[in-house]
N, C-alpha and C positions, 0 to 999 in steps of 0.2 A: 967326474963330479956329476950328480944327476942332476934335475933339473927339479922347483920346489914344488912339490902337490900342495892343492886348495880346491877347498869344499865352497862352493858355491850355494847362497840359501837364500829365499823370499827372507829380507830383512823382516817381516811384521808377524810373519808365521814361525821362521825359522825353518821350513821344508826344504828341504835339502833340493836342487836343480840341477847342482850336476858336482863332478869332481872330475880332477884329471891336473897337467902339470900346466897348460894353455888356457888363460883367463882371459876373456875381453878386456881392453880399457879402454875406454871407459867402460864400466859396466851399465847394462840397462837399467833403466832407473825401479827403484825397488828392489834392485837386486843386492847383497853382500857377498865377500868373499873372507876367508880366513885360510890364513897358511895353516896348514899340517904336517906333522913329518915325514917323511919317506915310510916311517915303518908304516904310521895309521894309513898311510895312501896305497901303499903293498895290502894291509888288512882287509880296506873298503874294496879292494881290487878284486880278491882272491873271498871274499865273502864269511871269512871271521872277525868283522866289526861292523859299522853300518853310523850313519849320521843319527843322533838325536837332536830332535828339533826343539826341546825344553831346554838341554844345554847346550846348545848349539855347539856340540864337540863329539868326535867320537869314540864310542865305546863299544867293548869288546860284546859279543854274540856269544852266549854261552853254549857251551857245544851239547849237542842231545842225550835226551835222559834216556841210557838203557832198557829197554821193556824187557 
């Protein structure tokens, strides 16, 4: 069983601070966290997805446009 990934963000910004499976707690004040799944935390890990800080969720990195 792995262990649960979570994206760490300035609650008022929603800028992402950190991710990984070890979350402070309490956290520092201003700070939020949200759980994610396993895949999104492999994705943000290996750099085909990334935090958005408008939805504070994240989404996929679209892969490069052939020249």
């Amino acid at each position: 069983m792995s262990e649960r990934w979570h994206v760490v963000f300035d609650a008022a910004t929603g800028r992402q601070v950190s991710s990984g499976t070890v979350v402070a707690d309490p956290l520092p004040a201003g700070l939020a966290s949200v759980a994610i799944s396993d895949a999104d935390g492999e994705r943000l890990r290996d750099g085909t997805a990334r935090w958005d800080e408008a939805t504070r969720s994240v989404v996929a990195v679209p892969p490069p446009v052939p020249q």
